[in-house]
N, C-alpha and C positions, 0 to 999 in steps of 0.2 A: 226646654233649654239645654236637657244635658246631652240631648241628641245633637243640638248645634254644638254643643264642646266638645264632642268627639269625632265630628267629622272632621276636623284641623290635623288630626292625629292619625285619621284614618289616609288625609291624604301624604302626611309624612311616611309613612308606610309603604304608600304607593310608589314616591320618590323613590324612598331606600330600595325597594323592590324592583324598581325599574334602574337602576342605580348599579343594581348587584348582576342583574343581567346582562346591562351594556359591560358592565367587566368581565363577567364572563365569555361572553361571544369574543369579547378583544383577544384576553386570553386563550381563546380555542382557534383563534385566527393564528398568531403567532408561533403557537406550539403545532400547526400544522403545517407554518409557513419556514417552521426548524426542521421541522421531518423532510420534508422537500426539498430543504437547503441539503441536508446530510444527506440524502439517498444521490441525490444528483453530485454532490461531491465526492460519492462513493463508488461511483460508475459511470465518472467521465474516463475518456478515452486517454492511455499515457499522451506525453508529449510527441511530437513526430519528427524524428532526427532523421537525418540525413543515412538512405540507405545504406551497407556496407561499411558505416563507421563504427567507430568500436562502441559508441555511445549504444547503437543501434543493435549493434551482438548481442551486448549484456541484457537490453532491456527482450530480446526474441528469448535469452536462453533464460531469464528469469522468468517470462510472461508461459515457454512451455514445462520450467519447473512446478511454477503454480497450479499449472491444470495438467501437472502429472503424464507428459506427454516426454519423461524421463529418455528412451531412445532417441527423438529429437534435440532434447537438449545435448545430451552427450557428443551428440555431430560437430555441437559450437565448442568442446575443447578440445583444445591441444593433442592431436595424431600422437606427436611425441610423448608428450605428458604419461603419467604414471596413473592420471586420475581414469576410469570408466564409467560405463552404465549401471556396473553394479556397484560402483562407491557413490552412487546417486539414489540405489535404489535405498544405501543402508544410512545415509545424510537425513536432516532432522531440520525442515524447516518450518516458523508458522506458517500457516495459508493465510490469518489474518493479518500479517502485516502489510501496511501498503511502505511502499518501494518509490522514493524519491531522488534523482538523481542528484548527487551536490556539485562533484566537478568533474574532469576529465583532462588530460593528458596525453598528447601524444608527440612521441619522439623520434624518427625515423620508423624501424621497424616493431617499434612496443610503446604500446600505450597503457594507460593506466585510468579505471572509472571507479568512486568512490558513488555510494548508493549509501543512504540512510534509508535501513526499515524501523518505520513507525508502529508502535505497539499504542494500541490506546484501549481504558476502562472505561467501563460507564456506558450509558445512554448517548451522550453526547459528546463522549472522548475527552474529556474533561481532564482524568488521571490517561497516564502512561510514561513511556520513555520509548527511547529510540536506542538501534545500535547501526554504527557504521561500518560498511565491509570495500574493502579494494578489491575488486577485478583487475587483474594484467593479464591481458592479452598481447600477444606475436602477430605478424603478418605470418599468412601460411597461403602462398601464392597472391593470388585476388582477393583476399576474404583475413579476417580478423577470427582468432580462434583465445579461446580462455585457456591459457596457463596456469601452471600452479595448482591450489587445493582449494577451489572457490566453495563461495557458499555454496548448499547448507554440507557440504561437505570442507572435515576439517582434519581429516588425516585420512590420506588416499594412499594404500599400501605400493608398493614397488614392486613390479614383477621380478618374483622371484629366482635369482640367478639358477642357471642349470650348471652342475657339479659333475 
């Protein structure tokens, strides 16, 4: 008989055992089904503006900032500007941060695009902050050109007067 009292126990065993496993497959579903979620939200494609708009500058000369293709960015500022390729080369930006557009602006010949870069820690991004940066750019003929001392440059020296 004590073999029949402990088969009761042996199948609560079996329960919890089987129990423990459906929650664990649940759970390796989900934590696979996050990792997929994040890699695909990490490597979609920017949005698609409207070629030659300034939305559309900022987002070419940030995207050849990122992959360090520095002489082509330089193309997208200001002829006139004070900024160059080598106040790009000595600018300071992350490469992890991802780049969200917030709004834009445009007024006859100058317009203006604010971009939030998102900084985020963790596995899942969970911690971070953001910082906001204004682009203003000029029409410079056909084409929108960046003015001023953009990201990740922040003091772009003056050519120096000849004496």
């Amino acid at each position: 008989m004590m073999g029949q009292a402990g088969e009761p126990g042996q199948q609560g065993q079996r329960r919890v055992g089987r129990a423990g496993t459906v929650l664990a497959v649940a759970v390796a579903v989900l934590v696979v089904l996050a990792v997929v979620a994040g890699v695909l939200a990490a490597t979609r494609p920017g949005p698609d503006l409207p070629p030659g708009s300034p939305e559309a500058t900022v987002q070419d000369y940030l995207s050849l900032v990122h992959d360090g293709d520095l002489e082509a960015a330089a193309e997208l500022l200001d002829p006139a500007g004070a900024c160059t390729v080598e106040d790009l080369h000595q600018g300071y930006g992350d490469p992890g941060a991802r780049m969200v557009l917030r709004d834009s602006r445009v007024e006859g010949d100058r317009a203006s695009v604010r971009i939030a870069f998102v900084y985020t820690d963790g596995p899942f991004g969970a911690d971070g902050w953001e910082s906001d940066e204004r682009f203003q750019l000029v029409r410079d003929g056909d084409r929108w050109v960046i003015t001023g001392e953009p990201w990740p440059m922040y003091v772009c020296p003056s050519t120096p007067e000849e004496g």
